[in-house]
C-alpha positions in Angstrom: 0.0 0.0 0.0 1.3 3.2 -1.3 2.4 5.1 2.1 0.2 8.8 2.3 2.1 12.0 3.1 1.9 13.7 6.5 -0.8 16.0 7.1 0.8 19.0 8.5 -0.9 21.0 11.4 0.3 24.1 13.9 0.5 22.5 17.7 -0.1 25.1 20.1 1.7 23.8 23.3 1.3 27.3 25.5 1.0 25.4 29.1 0.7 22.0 28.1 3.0 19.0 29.1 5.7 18.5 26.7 8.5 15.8 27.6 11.7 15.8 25.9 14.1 12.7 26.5 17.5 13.0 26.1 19.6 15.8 26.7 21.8 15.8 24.4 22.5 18.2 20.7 19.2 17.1 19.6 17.2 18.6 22.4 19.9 21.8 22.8 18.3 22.9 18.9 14.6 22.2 19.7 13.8 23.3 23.2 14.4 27.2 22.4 11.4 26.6 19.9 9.6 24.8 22.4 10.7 27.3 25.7 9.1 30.0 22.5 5.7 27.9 22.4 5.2 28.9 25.7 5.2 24.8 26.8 5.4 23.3 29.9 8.6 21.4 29.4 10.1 18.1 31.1 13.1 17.0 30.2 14.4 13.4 31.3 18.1 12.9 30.8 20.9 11.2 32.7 23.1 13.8 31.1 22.3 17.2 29.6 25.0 19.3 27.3 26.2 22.9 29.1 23.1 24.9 27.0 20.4 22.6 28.1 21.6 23.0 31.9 21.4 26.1 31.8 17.6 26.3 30.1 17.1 24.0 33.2 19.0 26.5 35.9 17.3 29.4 34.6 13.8 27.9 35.1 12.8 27.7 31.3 12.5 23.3 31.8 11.9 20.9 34.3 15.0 18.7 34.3 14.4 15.4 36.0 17.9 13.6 36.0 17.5 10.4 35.6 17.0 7.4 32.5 13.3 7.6 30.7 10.9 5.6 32.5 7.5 4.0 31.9 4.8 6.7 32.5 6.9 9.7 31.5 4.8 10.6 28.5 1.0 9.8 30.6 0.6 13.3 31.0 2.2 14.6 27.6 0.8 16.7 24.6 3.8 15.9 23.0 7.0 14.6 22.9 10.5 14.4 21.8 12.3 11.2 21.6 15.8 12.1 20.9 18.3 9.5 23.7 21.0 7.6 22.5 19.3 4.2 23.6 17.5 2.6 20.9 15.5 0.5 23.6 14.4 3.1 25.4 13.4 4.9 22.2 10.9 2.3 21.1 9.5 1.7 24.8 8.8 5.8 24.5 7.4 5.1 21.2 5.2 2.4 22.3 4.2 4.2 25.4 3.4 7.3 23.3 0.9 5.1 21.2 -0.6 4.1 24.0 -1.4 7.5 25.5 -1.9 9.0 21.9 0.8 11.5 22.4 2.8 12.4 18.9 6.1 11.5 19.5 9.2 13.1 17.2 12.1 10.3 17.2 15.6 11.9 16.3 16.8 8.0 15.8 14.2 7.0 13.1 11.9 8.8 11.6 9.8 6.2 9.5 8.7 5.0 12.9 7.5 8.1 15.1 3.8 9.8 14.9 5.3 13.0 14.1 7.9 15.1 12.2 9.6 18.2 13.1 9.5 20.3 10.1 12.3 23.0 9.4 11.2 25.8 10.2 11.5 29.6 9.9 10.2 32.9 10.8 9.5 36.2 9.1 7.3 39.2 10.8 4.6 36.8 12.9 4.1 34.3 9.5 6.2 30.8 10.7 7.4 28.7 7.3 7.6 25.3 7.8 8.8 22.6 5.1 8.2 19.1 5.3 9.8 16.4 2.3 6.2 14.3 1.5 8.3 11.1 0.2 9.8 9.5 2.7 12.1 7.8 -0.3 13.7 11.0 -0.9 14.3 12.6 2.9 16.6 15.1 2.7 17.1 17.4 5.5 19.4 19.5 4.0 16.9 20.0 0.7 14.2 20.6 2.7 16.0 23.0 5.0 17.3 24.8 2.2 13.2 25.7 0.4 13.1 26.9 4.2 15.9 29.1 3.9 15.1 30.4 0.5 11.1 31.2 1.5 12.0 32.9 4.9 15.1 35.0 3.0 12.9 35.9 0.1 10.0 37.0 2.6 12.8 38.9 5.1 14.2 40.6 2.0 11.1 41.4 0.4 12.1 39.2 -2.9 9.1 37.6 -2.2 6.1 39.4 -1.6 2.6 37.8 -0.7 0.0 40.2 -1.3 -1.7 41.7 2.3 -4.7 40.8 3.2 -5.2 42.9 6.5 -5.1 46.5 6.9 -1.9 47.9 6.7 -0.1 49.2 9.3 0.3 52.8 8.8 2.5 55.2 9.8 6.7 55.7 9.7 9.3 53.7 10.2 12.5 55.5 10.9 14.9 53.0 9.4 19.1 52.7 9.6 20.4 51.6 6.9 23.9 50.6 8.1 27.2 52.1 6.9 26.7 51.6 3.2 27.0 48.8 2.1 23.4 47.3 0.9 24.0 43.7 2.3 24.5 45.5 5.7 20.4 46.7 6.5 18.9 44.8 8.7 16.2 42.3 7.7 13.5 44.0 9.1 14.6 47.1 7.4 14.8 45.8 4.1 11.4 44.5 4.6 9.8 47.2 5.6 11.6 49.3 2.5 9.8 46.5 0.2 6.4 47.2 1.7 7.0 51.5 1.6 4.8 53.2 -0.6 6.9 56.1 0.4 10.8 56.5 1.4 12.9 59.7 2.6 16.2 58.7 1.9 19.3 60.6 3.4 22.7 60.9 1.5 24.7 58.8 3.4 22.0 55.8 3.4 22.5 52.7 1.6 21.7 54.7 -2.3 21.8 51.0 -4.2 18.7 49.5 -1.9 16.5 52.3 -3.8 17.0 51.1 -7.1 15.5 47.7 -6.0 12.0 49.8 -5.2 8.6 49.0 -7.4 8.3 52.0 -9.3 5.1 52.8 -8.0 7.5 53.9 -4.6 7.9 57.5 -4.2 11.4 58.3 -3.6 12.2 61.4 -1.5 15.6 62.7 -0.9 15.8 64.2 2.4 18.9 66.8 1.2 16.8 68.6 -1.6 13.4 69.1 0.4 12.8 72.3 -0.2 13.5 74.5 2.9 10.4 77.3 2.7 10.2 78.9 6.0 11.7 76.3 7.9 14.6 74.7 8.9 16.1 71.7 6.6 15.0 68.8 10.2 11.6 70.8 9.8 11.1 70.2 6.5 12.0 67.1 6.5 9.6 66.2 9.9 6.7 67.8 8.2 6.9 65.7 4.9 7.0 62.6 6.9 3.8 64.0 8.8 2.6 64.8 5.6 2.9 61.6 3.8 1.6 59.5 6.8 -1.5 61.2 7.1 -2.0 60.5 3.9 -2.4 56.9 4.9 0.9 55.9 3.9 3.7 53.7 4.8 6.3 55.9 4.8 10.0 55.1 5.4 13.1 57.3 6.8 15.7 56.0 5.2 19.2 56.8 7.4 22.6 56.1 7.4 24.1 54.2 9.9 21.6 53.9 13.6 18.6 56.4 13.5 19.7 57.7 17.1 23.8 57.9 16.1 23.8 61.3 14.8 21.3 60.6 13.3 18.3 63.3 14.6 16.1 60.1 15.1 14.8 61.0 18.0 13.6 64.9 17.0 11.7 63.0 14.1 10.1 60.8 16.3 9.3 63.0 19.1 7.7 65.2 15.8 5.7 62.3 14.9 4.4 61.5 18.0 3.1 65.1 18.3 1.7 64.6 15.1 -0.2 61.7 16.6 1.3 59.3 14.2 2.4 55.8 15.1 6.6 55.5 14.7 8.6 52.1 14.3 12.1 52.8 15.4 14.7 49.6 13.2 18.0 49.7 14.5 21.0 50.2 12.1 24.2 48.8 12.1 26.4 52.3 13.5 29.6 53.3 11.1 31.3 53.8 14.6 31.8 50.0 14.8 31.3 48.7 11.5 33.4 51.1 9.6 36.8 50.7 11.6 36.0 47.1 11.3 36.0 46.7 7.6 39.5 48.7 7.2 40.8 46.1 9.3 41.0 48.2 12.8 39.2 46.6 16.3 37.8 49.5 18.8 38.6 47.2 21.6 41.5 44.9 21.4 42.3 42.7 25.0 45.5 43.9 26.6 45.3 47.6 24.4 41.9 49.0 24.4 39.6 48.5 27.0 37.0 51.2 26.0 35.9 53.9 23.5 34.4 56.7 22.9 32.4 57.9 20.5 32.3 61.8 19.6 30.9 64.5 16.8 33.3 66.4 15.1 31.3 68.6 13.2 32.0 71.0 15.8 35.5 72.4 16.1 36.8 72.3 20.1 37.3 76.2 19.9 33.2 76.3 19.1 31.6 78.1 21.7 28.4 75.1 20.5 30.5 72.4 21.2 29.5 69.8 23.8 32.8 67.6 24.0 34.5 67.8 26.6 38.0 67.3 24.6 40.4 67.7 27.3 39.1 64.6 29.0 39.0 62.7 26.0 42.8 63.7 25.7 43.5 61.7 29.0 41.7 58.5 27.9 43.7 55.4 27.3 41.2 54.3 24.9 39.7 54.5 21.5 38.7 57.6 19.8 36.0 57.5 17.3 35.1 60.7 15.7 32.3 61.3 13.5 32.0 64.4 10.8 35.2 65.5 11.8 37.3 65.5 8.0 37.5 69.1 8.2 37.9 70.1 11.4 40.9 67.3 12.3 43.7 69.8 12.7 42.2 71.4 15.3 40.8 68.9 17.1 44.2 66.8 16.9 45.9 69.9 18.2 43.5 70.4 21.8 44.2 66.5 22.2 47.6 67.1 22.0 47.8 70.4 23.8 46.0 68.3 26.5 48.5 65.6 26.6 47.7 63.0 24.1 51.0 62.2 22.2 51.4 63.3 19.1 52.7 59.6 17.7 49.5 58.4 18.4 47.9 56.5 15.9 45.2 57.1 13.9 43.3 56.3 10.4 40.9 57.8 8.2 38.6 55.3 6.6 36.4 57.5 3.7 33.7 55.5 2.4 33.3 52.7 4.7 32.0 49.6 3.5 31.5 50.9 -0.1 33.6 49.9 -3.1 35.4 53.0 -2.6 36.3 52.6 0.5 39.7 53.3 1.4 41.9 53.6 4.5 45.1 56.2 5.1 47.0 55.9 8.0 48.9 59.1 9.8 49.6 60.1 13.7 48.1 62.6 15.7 50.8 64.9 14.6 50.6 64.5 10.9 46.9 63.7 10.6 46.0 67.5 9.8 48.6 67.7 6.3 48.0 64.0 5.7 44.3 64.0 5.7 44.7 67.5 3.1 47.7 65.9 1.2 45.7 62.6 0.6 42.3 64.4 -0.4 39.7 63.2 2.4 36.6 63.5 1.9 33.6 63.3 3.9 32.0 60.9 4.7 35.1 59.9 6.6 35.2 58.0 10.2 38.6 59.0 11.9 40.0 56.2 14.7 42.1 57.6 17.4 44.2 54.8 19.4 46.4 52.7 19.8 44.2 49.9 18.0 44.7 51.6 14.8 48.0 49.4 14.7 46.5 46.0 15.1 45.8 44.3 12.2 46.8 44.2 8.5 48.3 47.7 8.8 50.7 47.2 12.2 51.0 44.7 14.9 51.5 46.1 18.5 
C-alpha cells in the first residue's frame, strides 16, 4: 500500500506538558522553539550538554535527571524522543501510542507519529517545510526551500500580497554604513512594503533602485526648505505623507539615534499623533573601523571607546565635547563628521596631553567599493588628511588599536 504523506498542522503547546528525552545536541536545537511555544517542558536525561543546563537553571524546563521511565509521556501533549538508547526509544514510542501523544524520534523517523518540520520565521508568518516522500528525505533539501522562503519573505524578494489593513505610519529606518548587504532584515522588509521612502545621502543609495516604481522616492537633502529649517522640512513631509495613509520610510545612514536626529523625528511624529517604528542600524562607529581592518577594543590595548561628533570644532563656543578629558583616555577615539575640522581637534588632544605619535586612520567610504583607509599620527593627521584628499563621509580612529591588524602589529 502506497504510504500517504503527512498531514501538516500548527501545535499550540502554551501550558501543556511536553517531555523531551535525552539531553543531548538534539534537544539543545529544539527546546528554544519549544521554551518560544510557551510549553510546559520536562526533560528526562541522565546527562544534559552545558546549553540545556542552563535552560534548566534558569527555570525555562523541568529537568528530571535520571533514564526515561514508563509513565513519562502519561501526561504529555507531545514529545521528543531524541536518547541515545534505541530501547528506550521504542518503549517511548510504544508508550506514546498508547497514550496518543505524537512522538518526534531523532533516531528514526519512518517510525515516530510525528515530524519536526524545518522551520523559519518572518514578521509573525512561521514557514515550515516538510519532504512528503519519505524515499527521498533530505534534511538539507528541505532545509534549504526553508531558507530560501524565509530569505525571500525577510528581504522582500518575495512578496505575498496583504490581506489585512496595513499598518500605517513611519518607520524611521538605519540603513547601516553603506554597504546594501548590511540593512537589517526588518529594514529591508519594511523598505519593500514603503509606498513612500525619505532617503538621506549617506544611506545605503543601491537599496533604492530595488523599489517598485510605484514607490515615491524622496531625498531628504533637496526638500525644499520654505520657511523652515532643513530637520523641519523634513519632519513635516513625513507628517505629511503618513496622514495621507501611507507607509512611509526614513531612510538613514548608519543607527537612527547615532547622529542621526532620530529622536527629533520621532518625538515630531508622536506630536503629530502618528504611530513611529524605530529599526535599528548597524552604527559606522563600529562597522566602519572594522571593515578597514582596525578593532575598537582589542584585550590587553583598548579596553573602551568613545564615540564623539566632530562637526563642531573644540574652539566652538556650541560644542558639547569635553576634549580635554578625551585627551586623557587610554582608549579609543572614534570621531564622526570630523574631516575638516581634524587639525584642530588633533591639536586640543595634544595640547591636553595626548602624544602626538599616536595613531590614527581615516577610513572614507566605509563599506562601499570605494572605500579606502590612510593611515597618519596625531601629529601629521591635519597635512595627511589635506595631502591625501579626504573626503567626507570619513570615520577617523584615534588609538592605539589603529595598529592592530593588517596595517601594524602592537
Amino acid at each position: 500500500m502506497a504510504e500517504h504523506p503527512a498531514y501538516p498542522a500548527g501545535l499550540r503547546l502554551t501550558g501543556r506538558r511536553v517531555v523531551v528525552l535525552g539531553g543531548g545536541q538534539v534537544a539543545q536545537r529544539r527546546l528554544p522553539a519549544l521554551v518560544a511555544a510557551g510549553a510546559d517542558i520536562r526533560l528526562v536525561s541522565p546527562e544534559a550538554t552545558p546549553s540545556v543546563e542552563a535552560m534548566a537553571d534558569a527555570g525555562e524546563i523541568t529537568w528530571e535527571q535520571r533514564p526515561y521511565a514508563d509513565g513519562d509521556l502519561a501526561d504529555a501533549w507531545y514529545a521528543l524522543i531524541a536518547t541515545s538508547d534505541t530501547a528506550a526509544n521504542d518503549a517511548a514510542s510504544a508508550e506514546g501510542e498508547r497514550h496518543r501523544v505524537w512522538c518526534v524520534r531523532s533516531d528514526d523517523a519512518d517510525r515516530a507519529t510525528a515530524w519536526t518540520p524545518a522551520t523559519g520565521h518572518s514578521e509573525g508568518v512561521t514557514v515550515a517545510v516538510l519532504t512528503t516522500d519519505a524515499r527521498h528525505r533530505d534534511p538539507r533539501h528541505t532545509a534549504a526551500i526553508r531558507d530560501a522562503v524565509v530569505e525571500g519573505l525577510r528581504d522582500g524578494t518575495l512578496v505575498a500580497p496583504h490581506r489585512r489593513t496595513r499598518t500605517r505610519g513611519v518607520a524611521l529606518v538605519g540603513g547601516g554604513p553603506g554597504d546594501p548587504d548590511l540593512i537589517t532584515v526588518r529594514g529591508r522588509r519594511l523598505l519593500a512594503e514603503a509606498d513612500v521612502v525619505i532617503a538621506d545621502r549617506l544611506g545605503p543609495r543601491d537599496l533604492l533602485a530595488e523599489l517598485p516604481p510605484h514607490v515615491e522616492v524622496i531625498d531628504a537633502a533637496k526638500i525644499p526648505y520654505g520657511r523652515f529649517m532643513a530637520q523641519e522640512a523634513i519632519n513635516n513631509a513625513l507628517i505629511e505623507h503618513a496622514k495621507q495613509g501611507k507607509a512611509v520610510v526614513r531612510l538613514k545612514g548608519g543607527d537612527p539615534f547615532v547622529f542621526g536626529r532620530g529622536m527629533e523625528e520621532a518625538q515630531a511624529l508622536a506630536e503629530a499623533g502618528i504611530a513611529c517604528t524605530v529599526v535599528p542600524g548597524i552604527s559606522s562607529t563600529i562597522s566602519v573601523p572594522g571593515a578597514a581592518g582596525i578593532p575598537v577594543t582589542h584585550r590587553g590595548v583598548a579596553h573602551e571607546f568613545t564615540v564623539v561628533s566632530g562637526h563642531v570644532a573644540p574652539d566652538d563656543e556650541r560644542s558639547l565635547v569635553d576634549w580635554p578629558s578625551l585627551a586623557k583616555l587610554t582608549g579609543t577615539l572614534v570621531i564622526l563628521m570630523g574631516v575638516d575640522k581634524i587639525g584642530k581637534i588633533a591639536g586640543t588632544l595634544i595640547a591636553h596631553g595626548k602624544s602626538p605619535d599616536t595613531p590614527v586612520a581615516l577610513v572614507q567610504e566605509g563599506t562601499t567599493a570605494a572605500q579606502r583607509r590612510v593611515d597618519a599620527t596625531l601629529g601629521t593627521v591635519a597635512e595627511v588628511a589635506v595631502a591625501e584628499e579626504v573626503r567626507p563621509p570619513a570615520v577617523i580612529v584615534v588609538g592605539e588599536v589603529v595598529a592592530v591588524g593588517p596595517h601594524g602589529t602592537v
